[in-house]
N, C-alpha and C positions, 0 to 999 in steps of 0.2 A: 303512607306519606311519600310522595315523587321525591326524586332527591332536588330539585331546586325549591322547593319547600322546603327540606331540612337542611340544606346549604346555609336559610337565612334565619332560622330558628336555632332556642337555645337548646346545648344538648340536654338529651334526657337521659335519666336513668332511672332504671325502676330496681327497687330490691323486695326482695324477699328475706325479712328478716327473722330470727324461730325467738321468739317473746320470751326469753330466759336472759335475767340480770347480767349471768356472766359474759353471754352472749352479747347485748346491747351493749354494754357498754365501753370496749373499742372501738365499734361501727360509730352509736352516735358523733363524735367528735369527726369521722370521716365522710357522714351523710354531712355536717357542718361543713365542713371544707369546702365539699363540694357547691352545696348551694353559693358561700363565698366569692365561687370563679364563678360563677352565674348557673350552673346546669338546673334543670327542674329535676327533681325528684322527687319521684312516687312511690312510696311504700305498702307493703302488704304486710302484716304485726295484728296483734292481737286485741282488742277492745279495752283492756286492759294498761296497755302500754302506748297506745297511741297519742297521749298528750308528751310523751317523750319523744316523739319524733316532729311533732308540731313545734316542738318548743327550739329544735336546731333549724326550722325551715322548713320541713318536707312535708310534703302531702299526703297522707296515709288517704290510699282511695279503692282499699278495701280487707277486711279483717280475716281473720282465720274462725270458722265455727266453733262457737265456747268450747265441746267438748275436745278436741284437741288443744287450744290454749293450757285447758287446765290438767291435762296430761302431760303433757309437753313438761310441765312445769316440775316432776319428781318422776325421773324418768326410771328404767330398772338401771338397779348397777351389773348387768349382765348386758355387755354391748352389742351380742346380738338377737336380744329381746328388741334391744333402741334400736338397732336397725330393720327389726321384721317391722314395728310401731311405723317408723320413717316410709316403707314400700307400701306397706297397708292404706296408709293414710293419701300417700299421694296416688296409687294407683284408686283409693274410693269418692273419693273428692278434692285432693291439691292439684294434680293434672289440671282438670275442669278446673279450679280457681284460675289457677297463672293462664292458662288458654286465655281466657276473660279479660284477666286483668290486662295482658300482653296488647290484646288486639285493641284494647282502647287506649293503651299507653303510648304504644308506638314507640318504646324504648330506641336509644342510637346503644346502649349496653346495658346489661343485665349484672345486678351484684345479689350472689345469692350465698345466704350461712351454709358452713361447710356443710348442716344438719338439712338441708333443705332439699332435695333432690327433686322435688316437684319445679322448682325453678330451674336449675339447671336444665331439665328434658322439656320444660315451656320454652324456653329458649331457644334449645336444639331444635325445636319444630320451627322454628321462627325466623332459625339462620341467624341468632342474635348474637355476639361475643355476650361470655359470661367473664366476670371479676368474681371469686370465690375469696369469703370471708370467714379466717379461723382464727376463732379465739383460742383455741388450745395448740399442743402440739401438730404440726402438718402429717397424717397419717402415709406412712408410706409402706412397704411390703414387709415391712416386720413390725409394723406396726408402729415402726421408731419410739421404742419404747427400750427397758432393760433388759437385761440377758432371760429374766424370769417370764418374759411376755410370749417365748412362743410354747411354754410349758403350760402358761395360763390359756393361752389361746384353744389349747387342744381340750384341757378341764370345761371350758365355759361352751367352747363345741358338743361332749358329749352329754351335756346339761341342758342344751338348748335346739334338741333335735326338733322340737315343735317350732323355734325361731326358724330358722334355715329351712322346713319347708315352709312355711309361709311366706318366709321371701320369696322361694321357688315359686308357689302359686301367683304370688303379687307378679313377678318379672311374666309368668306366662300371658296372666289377662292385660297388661300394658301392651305384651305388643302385639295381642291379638287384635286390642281396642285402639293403640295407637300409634307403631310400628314405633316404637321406643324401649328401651330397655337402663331400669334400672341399677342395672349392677346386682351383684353383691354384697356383703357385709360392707369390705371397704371403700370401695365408692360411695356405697350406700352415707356413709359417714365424712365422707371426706368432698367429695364431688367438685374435682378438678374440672375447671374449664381456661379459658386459652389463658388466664394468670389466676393466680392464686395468692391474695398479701395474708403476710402471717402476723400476728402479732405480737413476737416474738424476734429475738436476736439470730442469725446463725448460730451464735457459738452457744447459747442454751437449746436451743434446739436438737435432740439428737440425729445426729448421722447430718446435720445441716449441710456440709461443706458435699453434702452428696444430691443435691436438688439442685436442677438445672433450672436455667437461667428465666423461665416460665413462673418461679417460686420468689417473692418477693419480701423479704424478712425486714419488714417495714418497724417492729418495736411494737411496744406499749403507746397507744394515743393516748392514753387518761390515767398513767401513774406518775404523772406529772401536777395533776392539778392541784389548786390548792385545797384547802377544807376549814371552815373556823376550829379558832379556839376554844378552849371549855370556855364556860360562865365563870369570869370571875369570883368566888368565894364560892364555888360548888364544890363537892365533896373531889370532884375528878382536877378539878383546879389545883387543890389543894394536896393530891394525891402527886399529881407533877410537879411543885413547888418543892419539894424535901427530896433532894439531888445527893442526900447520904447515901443512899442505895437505890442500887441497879432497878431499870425499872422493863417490864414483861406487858406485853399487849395479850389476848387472848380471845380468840375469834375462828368460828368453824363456818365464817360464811353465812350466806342468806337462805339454803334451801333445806342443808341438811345438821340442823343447829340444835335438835332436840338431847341432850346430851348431858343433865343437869350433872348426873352424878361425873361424868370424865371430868367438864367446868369443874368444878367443887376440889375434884383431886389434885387438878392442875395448879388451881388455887393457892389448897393448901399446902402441896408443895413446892411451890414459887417462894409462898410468903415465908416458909421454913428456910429455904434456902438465901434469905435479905432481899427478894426482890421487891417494889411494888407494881402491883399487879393490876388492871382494869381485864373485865372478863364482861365480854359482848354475850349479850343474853339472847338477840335474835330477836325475831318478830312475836314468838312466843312460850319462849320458857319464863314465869312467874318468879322472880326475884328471891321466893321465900323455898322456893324448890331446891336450890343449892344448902339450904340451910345456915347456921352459924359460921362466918367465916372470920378468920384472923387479921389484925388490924395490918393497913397495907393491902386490902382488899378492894375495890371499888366493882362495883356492877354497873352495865351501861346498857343504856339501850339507843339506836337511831345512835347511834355510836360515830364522832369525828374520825374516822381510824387512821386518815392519813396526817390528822396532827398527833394523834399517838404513836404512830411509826416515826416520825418528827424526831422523837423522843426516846424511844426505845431503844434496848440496846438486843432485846430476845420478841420474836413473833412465835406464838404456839396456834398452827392454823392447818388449818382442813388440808391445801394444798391449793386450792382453785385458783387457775392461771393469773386474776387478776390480783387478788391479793396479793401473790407471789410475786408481780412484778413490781406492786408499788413497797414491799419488805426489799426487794433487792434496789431499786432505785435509789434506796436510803440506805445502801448497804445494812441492813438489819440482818443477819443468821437466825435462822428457824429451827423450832421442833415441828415435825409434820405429821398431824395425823390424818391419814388419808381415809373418806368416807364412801366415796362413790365415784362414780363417771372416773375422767382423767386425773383423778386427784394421785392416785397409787404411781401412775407413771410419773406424773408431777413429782413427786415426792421422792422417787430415786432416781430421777434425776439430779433434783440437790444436792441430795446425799452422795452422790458418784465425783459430783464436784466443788465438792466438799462446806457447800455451804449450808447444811439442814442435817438433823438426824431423825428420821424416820421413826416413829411408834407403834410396834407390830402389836394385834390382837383386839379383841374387842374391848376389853377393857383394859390397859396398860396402870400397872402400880405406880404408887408414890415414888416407889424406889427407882422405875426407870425412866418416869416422867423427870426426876432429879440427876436422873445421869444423863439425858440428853440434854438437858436445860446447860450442865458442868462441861459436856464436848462442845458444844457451841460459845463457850466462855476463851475460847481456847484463839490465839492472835491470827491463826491459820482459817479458824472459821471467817474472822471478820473480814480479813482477805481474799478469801474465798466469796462471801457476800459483795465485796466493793468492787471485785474482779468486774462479776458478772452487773451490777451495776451500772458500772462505768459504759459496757459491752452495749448493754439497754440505753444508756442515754445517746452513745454513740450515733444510735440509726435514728433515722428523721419523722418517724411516726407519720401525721397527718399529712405532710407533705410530701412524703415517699407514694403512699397510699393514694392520693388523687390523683397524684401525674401519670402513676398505673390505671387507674380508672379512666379516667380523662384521655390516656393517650388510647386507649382503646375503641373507643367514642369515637375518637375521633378518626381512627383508624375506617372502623367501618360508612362514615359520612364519606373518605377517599373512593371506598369501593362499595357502593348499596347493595344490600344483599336484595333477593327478592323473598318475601312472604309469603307462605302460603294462605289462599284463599279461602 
């Protein structure tokens, strides 16, 4: 497209989104926004998830091949298996997608998941500005993580010599095939281009106050939303109505939730300790699977959790950024069990600023599921929680988010790059 064609046209922008719930769901409300100020946007997501991106306005105008969707979806918790998976994929078929999708799109910017690296280097061929979009922590060269992360780093290296060449192999045939080069592990994961919105506070963030002014710590878009009420005279209704004792939310998230027996102990020691308790069952652990539980118990499924955090005064959760932010939006203090991906770093980080206590081991006792449930009882946790709360409501989410998009867009309509042919 000449530029006096796109002078008089609306802006575009094409994303590349990686079809994981955690993932969608700070973008959806910012692919929103943006249709709002008028841009077209065009999405590339999975068969699976594409009535969620129709349903805020965008275009999905072309999918990801089922078998990567559904990988994508339970990834390894070895982060550089996820990154040899990420250079495989793009170097065997994502490249050639976004090629495709690019040259009919005619993007004016490019938004691609920090997990996407096939978009960022479509882009780079294209001369396109990219906006990168992270749902988790911003990766930076310690991986902005806890002091234990370059001790794990070196562990998960000498376990994962078959990842690291295959990334070697993958970076050689890209730029043999297309004078591009994927990165490494951390690029590979991260894939900065000329902004990067986080979604995420500075001051939760680690090392935040250390990212230049390219890094744009926009918040949480969607721990704000609302969520109904239970059903009046339903067992969960009725579980919140008896304001005698404290009451416990209990939820490991949507991917890594099979966990009957942990649920059960948590359970039952919540209810020992006067909590009431609701315990998210997930998409598919079987209600009878936890067994006999103690009254003050409820099980849920398709679960309200943001009117349960409403309520709450303890979250016991996996750690996954999102959940995390709509537990601290509402000042709630956590126990954290961390399962996979960024949960672990999720998780001491809380615990560092003082608002979560952390559950080491694969299966944690009654006895320390009850001593972390008794530190987070404590006026300093909840302080700690309301801190970083506050920190989160502070930044302007959706509309931090678009003016960074948008003014990029807009940037490159100033100066047309040229295309290659």
């Amino acid at each position: 497209m000449d530029a006096s064609r796109r002078a008089g046209s609306a802006l575009r922008v094409t994303c590349f989104a990686l079809p994981i719930a955690g993932h969608l769901m700070p973008l959806l409300p910012v692919l929103s926004g943006l249709v709002a100020e008028g841009a077209q946007v065009d999405v590339v997501t999975s068969e699976a998830t594409a009535e969620r991106f129709a349903a805020v306005g965008a275009k999905v105008v072309a999918t990801y091949p089922e078998a990567f969707s559904l990988a994508v979806q339970r990834p390894s918790a070895n982060f550089l298996e996820v990154a040899a998976f990420l250079a495989r994929s793009t170097e065997q078929t994502l490249l050639g997608l976004a090629g495709r999708v690019l040259a009919a799109t005619e993007p004016d910017v490019v938004i691609v998941d920090s997990m996407a690296p096939w978009g960022l280097l479509g882009a780079e061929l294209r001369g396109v500005p990219v906006v990168t979009s992270t749902s988790s922590f911003l990766i930076g060269a310690t991986l902005g993580a806890s002091p234990r992360a370059g001790a794990d780093v070196v562990r998960r290296a000498g376990a994962a010599t078959g990842a690291l060449r295959s990334i070697g192999r993958s970076r050689r045939a890209l730029r043999r095939a297309s004078a591009v080069d994927c990165g490494g592990p951390l690029r590979l994961l991260s894939n900065r281009g000329a902004a990067t919105i986080v979604y995420t506070s500075r001051e939760f963030q680690p090392g935040g106050d250390r990212f230049a002014r390219d890094v744009h710590f926009v918040g949480p878009t969607a721990a704000d939303r609302s969520s109904d009420a239970p059903e009046p005279g339903s067992p969960l209704a009725s579980l919140l109505s008896d304001t005698s004792r404290p009451f416990a939310h209990v939820s490991l998230g949507t991917i890594y939730n099979d966990r009957p027996q942990f649920l059960r102990d948590v359970a039952v020691a919540l209810a020992g300790d006067g909590y009431r308790v609701t315990v998210d069952l997930g998409a598919t652990t079987p209600a009878d699977a936890l067994g006999p539980l103690p009254p003050h118990v409820v099980c849920v499924r398709d679960v309200p959790q943001l009117a349960l955090l409403d309520r709450a005064s303890l979250f016991v959760t996996h750690g996954g950024m999102n959940s995390v932010h709509e537990a601290l939006w509402r000042s709630v203090p956590m126990v954290v069990f961390p399962q996979a991906a960024d949960q672990p770093v999720v998780g001491a980080r809380l615990q560092a600023l003082g608002a979560a206590h952390v559950l080491r081991g694969r299966d944690p006792s009654g006895e320390a599921i009850s001593a972390a449930a008794r530190a987070m009882e404590s006026p300093a946790a909840r302080e700690a929680a309301a801190r970083l709360g506050a920190g989160l409501r502070r930044t302007e989410g959706v509309a931090a988010a678009t003016r960074v998009i948008l003014g990029q867009a807009a940037r490159r309509r100033r100066v047309p790059a040229s295309a290659p042919t």
